[in-house]
Biopython code that builds the backbone (N, CA, C, O; Angstrom):
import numpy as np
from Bio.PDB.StructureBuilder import StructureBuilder

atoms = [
    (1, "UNK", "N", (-10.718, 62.998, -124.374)),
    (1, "UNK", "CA", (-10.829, 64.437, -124.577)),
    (1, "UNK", "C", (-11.957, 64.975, -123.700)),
    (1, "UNK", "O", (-13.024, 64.397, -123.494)),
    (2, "UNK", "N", (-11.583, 66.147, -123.216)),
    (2, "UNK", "CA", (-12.984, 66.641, -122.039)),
    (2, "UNK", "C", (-14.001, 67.451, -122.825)),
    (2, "UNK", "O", (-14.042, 68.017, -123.918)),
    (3, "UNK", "N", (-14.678, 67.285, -121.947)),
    (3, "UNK", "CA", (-15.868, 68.290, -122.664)),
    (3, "UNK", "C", (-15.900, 69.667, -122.266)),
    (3, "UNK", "O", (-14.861, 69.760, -121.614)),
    (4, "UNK", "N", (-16.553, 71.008, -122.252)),
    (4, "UNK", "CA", (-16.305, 72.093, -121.836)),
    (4, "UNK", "C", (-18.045, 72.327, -121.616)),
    (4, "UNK", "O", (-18.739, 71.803, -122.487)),
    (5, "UNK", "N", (-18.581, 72.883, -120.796)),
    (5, "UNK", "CA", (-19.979, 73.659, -120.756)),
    (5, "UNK", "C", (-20.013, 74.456, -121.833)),
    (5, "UNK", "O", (-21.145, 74.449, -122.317)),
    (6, "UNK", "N", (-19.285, 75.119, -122.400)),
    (6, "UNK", "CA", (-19.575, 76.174, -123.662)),
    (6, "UNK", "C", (-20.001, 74.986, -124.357)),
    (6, "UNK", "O", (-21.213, 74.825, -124.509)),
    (7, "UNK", "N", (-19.154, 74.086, -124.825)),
    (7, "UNK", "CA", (-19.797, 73.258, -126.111)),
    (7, "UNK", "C", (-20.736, 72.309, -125.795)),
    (7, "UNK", "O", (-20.976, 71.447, -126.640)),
    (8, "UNK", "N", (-21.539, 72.291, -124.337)),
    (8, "UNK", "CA", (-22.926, 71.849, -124.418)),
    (8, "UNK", "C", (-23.777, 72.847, -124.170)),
    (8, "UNK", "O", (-25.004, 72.750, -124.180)),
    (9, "UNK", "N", (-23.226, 73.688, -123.976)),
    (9, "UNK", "CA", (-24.125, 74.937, -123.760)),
    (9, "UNK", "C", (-24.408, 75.396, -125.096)),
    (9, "UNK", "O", (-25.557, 75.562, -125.504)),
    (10, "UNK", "N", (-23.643, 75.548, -125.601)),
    (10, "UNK", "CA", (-24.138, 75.994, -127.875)),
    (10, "UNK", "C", (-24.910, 74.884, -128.476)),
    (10, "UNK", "O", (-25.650, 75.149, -129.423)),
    (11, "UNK", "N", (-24.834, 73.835, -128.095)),
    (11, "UNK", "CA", (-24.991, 72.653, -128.969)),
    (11, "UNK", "C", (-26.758, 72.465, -128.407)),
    (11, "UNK", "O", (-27.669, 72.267, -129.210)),
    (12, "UNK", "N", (-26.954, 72.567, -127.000)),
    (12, "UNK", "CA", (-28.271, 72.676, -126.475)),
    (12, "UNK", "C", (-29.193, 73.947, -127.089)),
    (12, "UNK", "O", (-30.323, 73.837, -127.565)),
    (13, "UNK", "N", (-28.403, 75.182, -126.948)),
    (13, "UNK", "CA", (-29.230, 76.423, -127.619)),
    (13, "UNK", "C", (-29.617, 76.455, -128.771)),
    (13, "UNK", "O", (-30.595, 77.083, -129.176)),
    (14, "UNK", "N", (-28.617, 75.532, -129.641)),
    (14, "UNK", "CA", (-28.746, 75.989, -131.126)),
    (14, "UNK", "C", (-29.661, 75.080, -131.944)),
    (14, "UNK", "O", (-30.069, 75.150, -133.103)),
    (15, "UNK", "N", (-29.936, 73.774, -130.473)),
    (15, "UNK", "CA", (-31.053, 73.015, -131.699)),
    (15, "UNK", "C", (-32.573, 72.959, -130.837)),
    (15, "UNK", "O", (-33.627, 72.512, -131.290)),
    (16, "UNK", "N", (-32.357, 73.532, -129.504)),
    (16, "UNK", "CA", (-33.916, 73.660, -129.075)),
    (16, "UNK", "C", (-33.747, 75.182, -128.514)),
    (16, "UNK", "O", (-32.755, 75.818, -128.157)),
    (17, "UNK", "N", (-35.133, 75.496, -128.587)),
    (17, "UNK", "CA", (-35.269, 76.786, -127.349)),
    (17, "UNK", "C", (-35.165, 76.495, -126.120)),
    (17, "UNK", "O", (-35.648, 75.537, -125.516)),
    (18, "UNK", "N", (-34.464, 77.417, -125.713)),
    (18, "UNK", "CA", (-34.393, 76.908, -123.894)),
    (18, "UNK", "C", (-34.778, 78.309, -123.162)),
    (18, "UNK", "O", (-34.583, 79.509, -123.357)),
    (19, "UNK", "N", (-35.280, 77.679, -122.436)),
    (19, "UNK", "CA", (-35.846, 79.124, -120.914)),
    (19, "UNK", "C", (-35.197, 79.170, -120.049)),
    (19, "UNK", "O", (-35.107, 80.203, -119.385)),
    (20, "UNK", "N", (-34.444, 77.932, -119.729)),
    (20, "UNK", "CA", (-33.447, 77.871, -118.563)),
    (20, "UNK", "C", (-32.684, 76.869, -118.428)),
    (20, "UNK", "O", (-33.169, 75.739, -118.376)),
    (21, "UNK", "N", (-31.060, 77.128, -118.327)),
    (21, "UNK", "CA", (-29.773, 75.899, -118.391)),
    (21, "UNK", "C", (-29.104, 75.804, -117.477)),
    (21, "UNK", "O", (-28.505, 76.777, -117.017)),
    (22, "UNK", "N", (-29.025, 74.533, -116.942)),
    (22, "UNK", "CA", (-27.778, 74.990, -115.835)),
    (22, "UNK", "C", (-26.928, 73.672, -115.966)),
    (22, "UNK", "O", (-27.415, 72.555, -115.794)),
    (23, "UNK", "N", (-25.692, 73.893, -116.268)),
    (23, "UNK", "CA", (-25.225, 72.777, -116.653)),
    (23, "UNK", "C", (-23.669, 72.791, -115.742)),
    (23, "UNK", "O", (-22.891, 73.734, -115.595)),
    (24, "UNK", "N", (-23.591, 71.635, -115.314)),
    (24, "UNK", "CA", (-22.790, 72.053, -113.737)),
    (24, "UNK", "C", (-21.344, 70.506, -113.867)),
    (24, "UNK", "O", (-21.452, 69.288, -113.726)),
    (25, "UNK", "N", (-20.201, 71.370, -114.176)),
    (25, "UNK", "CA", (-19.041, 69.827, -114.016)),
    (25, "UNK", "C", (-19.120, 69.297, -113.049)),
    (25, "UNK", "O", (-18.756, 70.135, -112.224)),
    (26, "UNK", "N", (-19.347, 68.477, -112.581)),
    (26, "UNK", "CA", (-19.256, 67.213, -111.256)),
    (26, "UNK", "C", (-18.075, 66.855, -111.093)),
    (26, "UNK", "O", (-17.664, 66.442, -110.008)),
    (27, "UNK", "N", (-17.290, 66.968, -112.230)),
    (27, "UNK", "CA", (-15.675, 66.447, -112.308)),
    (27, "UNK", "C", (-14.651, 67.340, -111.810)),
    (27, "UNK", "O", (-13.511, 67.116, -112.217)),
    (28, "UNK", "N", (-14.869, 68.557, -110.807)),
    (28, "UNK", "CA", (-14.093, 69.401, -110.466)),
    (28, "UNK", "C", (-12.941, 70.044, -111.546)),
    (28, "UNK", "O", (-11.732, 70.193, -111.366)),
    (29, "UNK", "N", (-13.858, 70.398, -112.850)),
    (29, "UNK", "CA", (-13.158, 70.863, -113.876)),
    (29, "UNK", "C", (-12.400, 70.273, -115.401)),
    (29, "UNK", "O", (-12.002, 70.839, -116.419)),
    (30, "UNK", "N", (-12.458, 68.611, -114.860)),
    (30, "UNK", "CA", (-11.621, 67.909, -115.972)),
    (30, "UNK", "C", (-12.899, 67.636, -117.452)),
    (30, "UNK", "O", (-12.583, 67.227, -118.569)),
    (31, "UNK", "N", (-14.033, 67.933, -117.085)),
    (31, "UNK", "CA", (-15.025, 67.968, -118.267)),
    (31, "UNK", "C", (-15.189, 66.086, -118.343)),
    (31, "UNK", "O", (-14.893, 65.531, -119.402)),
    (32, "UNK", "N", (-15.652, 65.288, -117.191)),
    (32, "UNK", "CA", (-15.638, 63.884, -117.939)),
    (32, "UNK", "C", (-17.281, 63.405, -116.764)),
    (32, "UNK", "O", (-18.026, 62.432, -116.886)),
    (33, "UNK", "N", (-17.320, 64.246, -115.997)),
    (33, "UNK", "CA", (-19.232, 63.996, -115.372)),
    (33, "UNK", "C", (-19.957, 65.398, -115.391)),
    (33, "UNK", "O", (-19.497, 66.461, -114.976)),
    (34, "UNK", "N", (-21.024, 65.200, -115.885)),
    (34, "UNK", "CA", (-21.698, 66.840, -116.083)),
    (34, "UNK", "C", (-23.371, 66.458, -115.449)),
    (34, "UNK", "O", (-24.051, 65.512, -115.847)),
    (35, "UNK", "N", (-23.665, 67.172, -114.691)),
    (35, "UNK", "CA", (-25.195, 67.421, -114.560)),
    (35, "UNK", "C", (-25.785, 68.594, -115.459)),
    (35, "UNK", "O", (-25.291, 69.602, -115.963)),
    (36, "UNK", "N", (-27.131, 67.994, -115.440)),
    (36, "UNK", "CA", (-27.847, 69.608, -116.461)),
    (36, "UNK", "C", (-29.299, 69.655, -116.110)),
    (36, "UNK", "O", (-29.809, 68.540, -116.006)),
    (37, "UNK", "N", (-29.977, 70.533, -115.930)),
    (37, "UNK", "CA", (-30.987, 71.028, -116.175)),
    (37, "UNK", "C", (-31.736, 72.086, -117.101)),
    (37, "UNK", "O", (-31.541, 73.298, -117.012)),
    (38, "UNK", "N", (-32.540, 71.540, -117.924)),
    (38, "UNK", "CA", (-33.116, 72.152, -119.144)),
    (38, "UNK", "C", (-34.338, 72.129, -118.724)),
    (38, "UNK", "O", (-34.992, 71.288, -118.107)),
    (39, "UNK", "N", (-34.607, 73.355, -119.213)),
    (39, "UNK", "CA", (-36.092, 73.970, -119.010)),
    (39, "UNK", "C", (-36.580, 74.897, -120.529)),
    (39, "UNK", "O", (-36.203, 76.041, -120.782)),
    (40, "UNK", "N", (-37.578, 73.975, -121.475)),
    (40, "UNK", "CA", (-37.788, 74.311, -122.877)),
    (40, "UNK", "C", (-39.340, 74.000, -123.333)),
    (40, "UNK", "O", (-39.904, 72.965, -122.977)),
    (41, "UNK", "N", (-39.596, 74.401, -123.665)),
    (41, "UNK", "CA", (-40.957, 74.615, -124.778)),
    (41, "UNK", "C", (-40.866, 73.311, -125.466)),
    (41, "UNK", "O", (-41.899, 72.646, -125.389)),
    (42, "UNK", "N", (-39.543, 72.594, -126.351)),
    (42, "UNK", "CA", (-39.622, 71.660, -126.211)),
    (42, "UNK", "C", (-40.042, 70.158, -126.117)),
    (42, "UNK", "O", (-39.866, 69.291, -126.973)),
    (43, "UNK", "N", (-40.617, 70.041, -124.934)),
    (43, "UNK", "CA", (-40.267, 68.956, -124.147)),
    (43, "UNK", "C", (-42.355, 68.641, -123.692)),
    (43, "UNK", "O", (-42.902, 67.720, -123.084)),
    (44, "UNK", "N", (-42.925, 69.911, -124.359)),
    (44, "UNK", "CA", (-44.024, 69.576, -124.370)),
    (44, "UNK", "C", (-44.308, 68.182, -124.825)),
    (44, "UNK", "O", (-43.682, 67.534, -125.664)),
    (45, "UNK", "N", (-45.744, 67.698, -123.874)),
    (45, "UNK", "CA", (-46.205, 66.377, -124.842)),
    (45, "UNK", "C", (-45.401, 65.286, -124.396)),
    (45, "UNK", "O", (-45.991, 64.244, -124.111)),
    (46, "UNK", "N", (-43.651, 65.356, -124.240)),
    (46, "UNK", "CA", (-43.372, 64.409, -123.836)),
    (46, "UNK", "C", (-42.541, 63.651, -122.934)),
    (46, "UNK", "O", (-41.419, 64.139, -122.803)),
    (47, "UNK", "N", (-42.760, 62.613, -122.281)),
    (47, "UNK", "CA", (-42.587, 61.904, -120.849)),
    (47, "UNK", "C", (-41.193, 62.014, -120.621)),
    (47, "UNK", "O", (-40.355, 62.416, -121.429)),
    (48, "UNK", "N", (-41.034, 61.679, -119.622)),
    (48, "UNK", "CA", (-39.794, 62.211, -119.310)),
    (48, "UNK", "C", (-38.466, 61.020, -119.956)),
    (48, "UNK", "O", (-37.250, 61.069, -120.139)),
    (49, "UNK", "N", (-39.225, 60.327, -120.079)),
    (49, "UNK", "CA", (-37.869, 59.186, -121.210)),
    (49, "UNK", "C", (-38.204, 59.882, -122.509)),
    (49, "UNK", "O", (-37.154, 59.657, -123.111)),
    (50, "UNK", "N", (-38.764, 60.401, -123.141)),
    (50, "UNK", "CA", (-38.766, 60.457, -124.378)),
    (50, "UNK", "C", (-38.261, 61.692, -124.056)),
    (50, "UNK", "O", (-39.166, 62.239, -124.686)),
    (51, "UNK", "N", (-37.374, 62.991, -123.474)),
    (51, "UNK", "CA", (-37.101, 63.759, -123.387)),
    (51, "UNK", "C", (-35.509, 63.079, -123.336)),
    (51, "UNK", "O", (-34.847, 63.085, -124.374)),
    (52, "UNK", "N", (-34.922, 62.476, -122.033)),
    (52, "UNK", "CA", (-33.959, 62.208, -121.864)),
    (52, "UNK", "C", (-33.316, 61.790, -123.330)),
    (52, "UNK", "O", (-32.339, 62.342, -123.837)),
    (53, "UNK", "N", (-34.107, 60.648, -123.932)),
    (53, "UNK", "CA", (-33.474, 60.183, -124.984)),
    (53, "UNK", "C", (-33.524, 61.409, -126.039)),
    (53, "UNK", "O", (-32.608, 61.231, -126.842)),
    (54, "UNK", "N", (-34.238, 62.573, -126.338)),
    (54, "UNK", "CA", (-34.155, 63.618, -126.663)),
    (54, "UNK", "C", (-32.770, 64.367, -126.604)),
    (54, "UNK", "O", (-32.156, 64.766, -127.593)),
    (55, "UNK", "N", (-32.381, 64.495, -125.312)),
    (55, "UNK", "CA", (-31.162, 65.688, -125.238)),
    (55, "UNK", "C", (-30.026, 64.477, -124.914)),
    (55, "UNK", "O", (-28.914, 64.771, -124.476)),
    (56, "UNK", "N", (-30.421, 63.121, -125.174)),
    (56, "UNK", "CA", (-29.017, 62.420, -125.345)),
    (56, "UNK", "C", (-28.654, 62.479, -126.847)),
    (56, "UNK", "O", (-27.578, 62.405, -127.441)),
    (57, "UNK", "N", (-29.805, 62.623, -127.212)),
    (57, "UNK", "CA", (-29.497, 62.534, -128.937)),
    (57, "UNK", "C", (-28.583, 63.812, -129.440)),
    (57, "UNK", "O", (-27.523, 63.957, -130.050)),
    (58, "UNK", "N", (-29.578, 64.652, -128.847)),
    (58, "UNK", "CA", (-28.915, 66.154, -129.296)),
    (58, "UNK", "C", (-27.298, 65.893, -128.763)),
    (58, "UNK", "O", (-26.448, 66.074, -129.635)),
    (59, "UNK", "N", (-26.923, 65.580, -127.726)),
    (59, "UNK", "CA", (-25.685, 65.764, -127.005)),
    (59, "UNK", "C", (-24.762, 64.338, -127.412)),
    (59, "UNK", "O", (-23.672, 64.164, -126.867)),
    (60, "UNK", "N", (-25.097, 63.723, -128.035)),
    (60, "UNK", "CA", (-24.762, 61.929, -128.219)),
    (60, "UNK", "C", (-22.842, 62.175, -128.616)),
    (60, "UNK", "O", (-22.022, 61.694, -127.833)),
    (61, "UNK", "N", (-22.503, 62.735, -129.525)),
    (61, "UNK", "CA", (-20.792, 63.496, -129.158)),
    (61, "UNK", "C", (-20.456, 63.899, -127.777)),
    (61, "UNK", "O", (-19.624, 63.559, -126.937)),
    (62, "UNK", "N", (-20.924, 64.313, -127.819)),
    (62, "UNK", "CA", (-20.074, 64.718, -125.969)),
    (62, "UNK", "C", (-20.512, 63.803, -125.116)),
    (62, "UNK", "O", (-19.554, 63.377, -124.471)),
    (63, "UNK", "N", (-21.671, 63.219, -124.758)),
    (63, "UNK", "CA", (-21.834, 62.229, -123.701)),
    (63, "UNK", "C", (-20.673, 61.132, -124.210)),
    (63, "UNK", "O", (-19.910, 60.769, -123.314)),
    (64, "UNK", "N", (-20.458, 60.594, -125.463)),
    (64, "UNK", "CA", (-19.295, 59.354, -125.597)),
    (64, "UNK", "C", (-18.026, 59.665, -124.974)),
    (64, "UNK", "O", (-17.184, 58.843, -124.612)),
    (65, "UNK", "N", (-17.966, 60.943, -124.879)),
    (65, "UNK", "CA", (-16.466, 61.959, -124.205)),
    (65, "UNK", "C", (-16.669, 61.679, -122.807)),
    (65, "UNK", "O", (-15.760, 62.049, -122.064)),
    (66, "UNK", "N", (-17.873, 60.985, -122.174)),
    (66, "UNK", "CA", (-17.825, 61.663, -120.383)),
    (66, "UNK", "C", (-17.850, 60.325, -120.032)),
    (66, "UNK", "O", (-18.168, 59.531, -120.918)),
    (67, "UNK", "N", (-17.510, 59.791, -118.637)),
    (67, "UNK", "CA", (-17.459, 59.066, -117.887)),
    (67, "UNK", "C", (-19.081, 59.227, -116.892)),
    (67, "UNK", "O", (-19.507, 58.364, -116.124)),
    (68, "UNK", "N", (-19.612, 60.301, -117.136)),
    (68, "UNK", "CA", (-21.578, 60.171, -116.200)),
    (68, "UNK", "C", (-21.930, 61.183, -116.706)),
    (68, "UNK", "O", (-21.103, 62.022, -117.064)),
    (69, "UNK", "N", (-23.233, 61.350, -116.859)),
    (69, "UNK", "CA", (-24.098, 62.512, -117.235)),
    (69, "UNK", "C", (-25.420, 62.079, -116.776)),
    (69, "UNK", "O", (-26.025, 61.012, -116.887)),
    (70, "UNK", "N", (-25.790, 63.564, -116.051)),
    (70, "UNK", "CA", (-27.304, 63.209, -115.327)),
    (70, "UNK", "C", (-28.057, 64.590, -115.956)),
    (70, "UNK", "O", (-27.490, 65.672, -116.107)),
    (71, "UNK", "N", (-29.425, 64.306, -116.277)),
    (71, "UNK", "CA", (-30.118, 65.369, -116.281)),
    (71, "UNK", "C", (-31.559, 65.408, -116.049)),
    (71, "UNK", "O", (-32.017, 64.267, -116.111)),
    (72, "UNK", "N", (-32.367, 66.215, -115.826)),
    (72, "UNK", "CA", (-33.342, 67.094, -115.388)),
    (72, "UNK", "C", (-33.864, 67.479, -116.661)),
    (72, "UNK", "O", (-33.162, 67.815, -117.615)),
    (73, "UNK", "N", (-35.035, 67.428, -116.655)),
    (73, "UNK", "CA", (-35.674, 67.578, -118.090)),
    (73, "UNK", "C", (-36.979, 69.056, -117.523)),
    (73, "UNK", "O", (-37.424, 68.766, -116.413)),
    (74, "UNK", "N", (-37.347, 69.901, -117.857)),
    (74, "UNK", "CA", (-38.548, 70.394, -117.492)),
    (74, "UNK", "C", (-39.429, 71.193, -118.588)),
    (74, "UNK", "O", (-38.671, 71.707, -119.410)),
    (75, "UNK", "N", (-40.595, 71.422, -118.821)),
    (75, "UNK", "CA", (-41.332, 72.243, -119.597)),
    (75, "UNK", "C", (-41.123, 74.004, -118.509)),
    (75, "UNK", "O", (-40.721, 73.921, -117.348)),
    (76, "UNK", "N", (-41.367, 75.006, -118.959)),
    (76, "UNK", "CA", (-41.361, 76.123, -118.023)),
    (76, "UNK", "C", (-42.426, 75.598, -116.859)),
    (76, "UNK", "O", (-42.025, 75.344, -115.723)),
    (77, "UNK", "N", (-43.979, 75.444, -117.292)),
    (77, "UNK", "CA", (-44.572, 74.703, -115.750)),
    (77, "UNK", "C", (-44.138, 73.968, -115.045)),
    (77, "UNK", "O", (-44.038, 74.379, -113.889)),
    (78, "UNK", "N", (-43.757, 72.829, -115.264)),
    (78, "UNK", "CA", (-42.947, 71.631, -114.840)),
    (78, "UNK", "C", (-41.878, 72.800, -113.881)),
    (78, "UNK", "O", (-42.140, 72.722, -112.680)),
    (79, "UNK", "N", (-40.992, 73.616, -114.142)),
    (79, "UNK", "CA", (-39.667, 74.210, -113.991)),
    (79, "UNK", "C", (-41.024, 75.129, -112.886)),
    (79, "UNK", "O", (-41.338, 74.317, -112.015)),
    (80, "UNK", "N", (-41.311, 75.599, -112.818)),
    (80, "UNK", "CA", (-41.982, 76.586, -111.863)),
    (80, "UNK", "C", (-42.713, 75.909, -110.571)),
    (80, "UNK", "O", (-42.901, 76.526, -109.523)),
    (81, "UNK", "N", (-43.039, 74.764, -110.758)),
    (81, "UNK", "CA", (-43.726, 73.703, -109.594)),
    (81, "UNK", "C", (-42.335, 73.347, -109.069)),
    (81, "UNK", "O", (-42.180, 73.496, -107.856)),
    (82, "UNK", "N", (-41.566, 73.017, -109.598)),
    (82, "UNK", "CA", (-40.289, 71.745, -108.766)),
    (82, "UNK", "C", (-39.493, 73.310, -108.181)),
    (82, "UNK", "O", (-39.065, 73.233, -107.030)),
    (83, "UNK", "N", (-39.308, 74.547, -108.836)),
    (83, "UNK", "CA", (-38.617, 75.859, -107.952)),
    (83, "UNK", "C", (-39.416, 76.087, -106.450)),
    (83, "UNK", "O", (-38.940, 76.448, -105.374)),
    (84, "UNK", "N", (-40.656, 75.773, -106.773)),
    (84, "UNK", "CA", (-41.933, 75.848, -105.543)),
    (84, "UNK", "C", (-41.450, 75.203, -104.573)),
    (84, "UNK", "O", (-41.195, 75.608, -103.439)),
    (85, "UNK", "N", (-41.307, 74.058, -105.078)),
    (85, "UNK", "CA", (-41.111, 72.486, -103.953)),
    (85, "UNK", "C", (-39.884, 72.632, -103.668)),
    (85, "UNK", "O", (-39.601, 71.688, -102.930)),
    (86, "UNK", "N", (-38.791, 73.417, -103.864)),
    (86, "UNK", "CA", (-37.330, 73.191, -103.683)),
    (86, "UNK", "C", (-37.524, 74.391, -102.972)),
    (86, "UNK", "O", (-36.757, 74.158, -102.038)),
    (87, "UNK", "N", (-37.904, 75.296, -102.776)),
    (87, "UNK", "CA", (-38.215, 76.459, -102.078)),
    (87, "UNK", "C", (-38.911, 76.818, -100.686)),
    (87, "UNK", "O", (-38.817, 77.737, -99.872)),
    (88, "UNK", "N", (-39.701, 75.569, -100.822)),
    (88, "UNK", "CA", (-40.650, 74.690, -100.078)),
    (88, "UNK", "C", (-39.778, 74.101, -98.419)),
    (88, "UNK", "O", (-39.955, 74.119, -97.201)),
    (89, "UNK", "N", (-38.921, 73.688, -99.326)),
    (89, "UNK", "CA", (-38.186, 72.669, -98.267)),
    (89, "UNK", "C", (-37.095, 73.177, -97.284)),
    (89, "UNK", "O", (-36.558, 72.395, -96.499)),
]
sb = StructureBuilder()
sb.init_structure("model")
sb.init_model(0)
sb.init_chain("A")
sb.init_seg("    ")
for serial, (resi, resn, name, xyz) in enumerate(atoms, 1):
    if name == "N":
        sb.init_residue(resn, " ", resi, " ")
    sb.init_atom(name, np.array(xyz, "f"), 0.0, 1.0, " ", f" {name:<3s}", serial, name[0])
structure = sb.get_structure()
């Protein structure tokens, strides 16, 4: 069964605050590889594995649905330095 961005997009909003989502099919539509970037209040305090395993938890239904999932973890600072450096380049 595929996944849809709406239902990681609700499922992300509704159990953390987020400042910024971008959650992108890799699978040219069939919902089975998704990238994401989250940018949340959050994620303060902690490292970037203890985040990942964070929004795998939150998402742990739909990642069993996908064949890859990659993501990007950021605090709003974190998210304002790496826009710098990507801006940068």
């Amino acid at each position: 069964m595929a996944v849809d961005t709406v239902e990681l997009e609700t499922t992300l909003r509704t159990s953390i605050p987020i400042s910024h989502l971008e959650i992108i099919d890799q699978s040219n539509g069939c919902g089975e590889n998704y990238a994401i970037l989250v940018v949340s209040d959050a994620f303060e305090g902690k490292n970037t594995l203890a985040r990942h395993r964070f929004v795998n938890e939150l998402l742990k239904k739909q990642i069993a649905q996908m064949h890859a999932f990659s993501q990007k973890t950021f605090t709003p600072k974190q998210y304002e330095t790496w826009l710098e450096r990507q801006n940068a380049s």
